[in-house]
C-alpha positions in Angstrom: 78.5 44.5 15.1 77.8 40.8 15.7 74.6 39.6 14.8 72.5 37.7 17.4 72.0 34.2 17.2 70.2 32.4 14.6 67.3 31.2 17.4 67.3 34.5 18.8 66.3 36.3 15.3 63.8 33.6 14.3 62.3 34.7 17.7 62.3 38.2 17.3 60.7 38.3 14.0 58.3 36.0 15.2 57.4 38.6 17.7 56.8 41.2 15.5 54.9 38.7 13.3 52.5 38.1 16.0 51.8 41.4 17.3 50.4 42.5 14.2 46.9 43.3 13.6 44.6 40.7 11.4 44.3 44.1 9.2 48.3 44.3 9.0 48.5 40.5 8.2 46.3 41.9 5.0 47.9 44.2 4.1 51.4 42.6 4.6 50.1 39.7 2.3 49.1 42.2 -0.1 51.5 44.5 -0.2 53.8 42.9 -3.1 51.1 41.7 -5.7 50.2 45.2 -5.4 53.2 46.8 -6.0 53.6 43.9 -8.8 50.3 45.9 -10.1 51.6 49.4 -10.2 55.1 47.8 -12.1 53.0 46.0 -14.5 50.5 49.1 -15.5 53.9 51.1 -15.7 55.4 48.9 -17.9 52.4 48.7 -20.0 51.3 52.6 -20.4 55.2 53.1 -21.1 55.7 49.9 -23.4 58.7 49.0 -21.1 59.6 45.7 -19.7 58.5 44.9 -16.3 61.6 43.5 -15.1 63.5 46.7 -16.1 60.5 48.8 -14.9 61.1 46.4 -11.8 64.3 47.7 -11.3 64.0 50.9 -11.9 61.8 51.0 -9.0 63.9 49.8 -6.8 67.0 51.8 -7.4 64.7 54.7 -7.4 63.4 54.0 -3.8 66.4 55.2 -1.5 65.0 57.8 0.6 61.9 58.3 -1.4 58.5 58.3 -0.3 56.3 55.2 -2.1 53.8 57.5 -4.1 57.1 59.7 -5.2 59.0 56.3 -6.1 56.5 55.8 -8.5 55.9 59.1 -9.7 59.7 59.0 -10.7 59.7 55.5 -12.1 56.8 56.1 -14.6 59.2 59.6 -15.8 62.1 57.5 -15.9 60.3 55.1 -18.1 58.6 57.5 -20.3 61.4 59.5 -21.0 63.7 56.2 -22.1 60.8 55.1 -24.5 60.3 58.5 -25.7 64.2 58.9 -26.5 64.4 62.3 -24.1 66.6 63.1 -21.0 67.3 61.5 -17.9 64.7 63.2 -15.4 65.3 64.3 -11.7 64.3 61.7 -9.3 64.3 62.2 -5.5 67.0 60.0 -4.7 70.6 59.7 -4.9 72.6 60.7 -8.2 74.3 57.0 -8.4 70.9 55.3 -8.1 68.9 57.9 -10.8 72.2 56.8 -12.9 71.4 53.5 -12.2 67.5 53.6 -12.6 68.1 55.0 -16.2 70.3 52.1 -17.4 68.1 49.9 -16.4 65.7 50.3 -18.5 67.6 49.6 -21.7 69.9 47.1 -20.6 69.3 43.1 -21.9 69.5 40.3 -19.9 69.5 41.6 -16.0 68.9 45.0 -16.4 71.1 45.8 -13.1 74.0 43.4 -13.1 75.7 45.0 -10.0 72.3 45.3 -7.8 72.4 43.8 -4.5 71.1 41.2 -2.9 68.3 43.5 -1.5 67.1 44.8 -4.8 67.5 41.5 -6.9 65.3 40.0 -4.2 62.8 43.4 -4.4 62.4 42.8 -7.9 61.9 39.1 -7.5 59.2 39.8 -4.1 57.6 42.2 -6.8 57.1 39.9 -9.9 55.7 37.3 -7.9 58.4 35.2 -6.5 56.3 34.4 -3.0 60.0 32.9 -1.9 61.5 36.1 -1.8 62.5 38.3 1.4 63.8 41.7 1.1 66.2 42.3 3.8 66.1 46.3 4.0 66.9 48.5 7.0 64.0 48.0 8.6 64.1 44.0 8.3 67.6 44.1 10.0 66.2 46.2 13.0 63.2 43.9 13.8 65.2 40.8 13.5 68.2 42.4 16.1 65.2 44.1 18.0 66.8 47.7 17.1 70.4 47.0 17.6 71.6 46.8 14.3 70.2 48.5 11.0 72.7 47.5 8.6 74.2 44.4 7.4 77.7 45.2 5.7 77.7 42.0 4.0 76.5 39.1 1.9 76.9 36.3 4.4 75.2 38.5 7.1 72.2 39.4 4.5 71.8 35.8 4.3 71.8 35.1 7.9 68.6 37.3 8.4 67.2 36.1 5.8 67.1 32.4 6.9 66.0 33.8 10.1 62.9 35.4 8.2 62.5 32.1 6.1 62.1 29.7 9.2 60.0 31.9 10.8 57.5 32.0 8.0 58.0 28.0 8.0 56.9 28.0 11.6 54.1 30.1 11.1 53.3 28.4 7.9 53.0 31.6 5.4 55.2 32.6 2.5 58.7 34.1 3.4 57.8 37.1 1.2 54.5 37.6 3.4 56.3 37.1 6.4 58.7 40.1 5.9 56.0 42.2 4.6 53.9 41.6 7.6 56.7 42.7 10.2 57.4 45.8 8.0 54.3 47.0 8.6 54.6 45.7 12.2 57.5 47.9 12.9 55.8 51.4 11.0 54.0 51.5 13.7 56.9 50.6 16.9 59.7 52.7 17.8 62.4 51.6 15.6 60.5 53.1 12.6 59.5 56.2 14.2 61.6 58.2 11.4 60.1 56.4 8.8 57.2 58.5 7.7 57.6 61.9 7.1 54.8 64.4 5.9 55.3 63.9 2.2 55.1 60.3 2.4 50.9 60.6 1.6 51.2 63.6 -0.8 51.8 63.6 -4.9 54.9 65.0 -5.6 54.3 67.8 -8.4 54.2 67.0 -12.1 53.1 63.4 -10.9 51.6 62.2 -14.1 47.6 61.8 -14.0 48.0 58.0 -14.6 50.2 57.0 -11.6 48.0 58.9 -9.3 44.8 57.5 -10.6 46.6 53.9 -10.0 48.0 54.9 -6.3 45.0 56.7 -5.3 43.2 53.3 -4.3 46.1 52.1 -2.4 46.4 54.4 0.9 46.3 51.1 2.7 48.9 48.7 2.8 51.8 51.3 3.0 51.3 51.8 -0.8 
């Protein structure tokens, strides 16, 4: 499907944008130095890069609750540096396949990631440039009628929608994005989005990760 037009994205994120709460603004604007947090205490307890930790985030997050992301990440870790099996994860095969590579790989650790996840890992590790176009970026910048891009050129398209929006508004592109996420948790296009695990501990979450996400109910962490 045909994108709408450049002006007419800019506005729509906008909208979202400015219907959120001064509390969602917070939470938007703190949402990835947060998440930098939980990589960095990860790659620290599990004396693992955080880059690699990074992305093994991020290729574990496909239909998987936040507090279960981590959960996963930390065992993915701590089972590469401890020399043992690839653990289950509660996402798709290719992405646990790709989760576990990650973490001993030089250089980029996931040299065919796309532009979503490069840019999640670079939103996490402080780039404030950085907008992650995921599903739910696409849906508030087409107001609903499109959820998936297809392609490169079209990823960039939102994403220079989401960039001169945070110009006008004068805020950080990756603060910008962050903010309307949490916007649209709460509107009807995300009214799949949280299911009844999404607050729980999965089981055998290790003691460590819940102690760190235990603080963070707010901000969608």
């Amino acid at each position: 499907m045909k994108l709408p037009s450049h002006d007419d994205m800019v506005k729509a994120v906008l909208s979202y944008y400015d219907s959120a709460s001064p509390a969602q603004r917070a939470d938007g604007t703190a949402w990835y130095p947060l998440a930098g947090k939980v990589v960095e205490a990860i790659a620290a307890s599990t004396n693992t890069d955080a880059v690699k930790v990074a992305y093994a985030l991020a290729a574990l997050s496909p239909r998987n609750p936040w507090r279960w992301n981590v959960a996963d990440c930390y065992s993915y870790a701590a089972a590469r540096r401890a020399g043992l099996t690839m653990p289950k994860a509660t996402t798709f095969k290719r992405n646990q396949r790709a989760a576990w590579t990650a973490l001993v790989q030089d250089g980029q650790p996931w040299v065919t990631a796309a532009p979503k996840v490069n840019a999640f890992v670079a939103a996490i590790m402080g780039n404030p440039l950085s907008i992650v176009i995921d599903v739910w970026a696409v849906k508030a910048a087409t107001f609903g009628l499109i959820d998936y891009v297809g392609t490169d050129a079209k990823y960039s398209l939102i994403e220079r929608a989401y960039r001169d929006a945070a110009t006008i508004r004068g805020i950080m592109p990756r603060d910008m994005q962050a903010i309307v996420w949490l916007v649209v948790q709460t509107e009807g296009l995300a009214s799949s989005r949280t299911g009844r695990h999404d607050k729980a501990f999965k089981r055998g979450t290790h003691p460590m990760v819940v102690s760190l996400l235990s603080g963070q109910a707010n901000c969608g962490l």
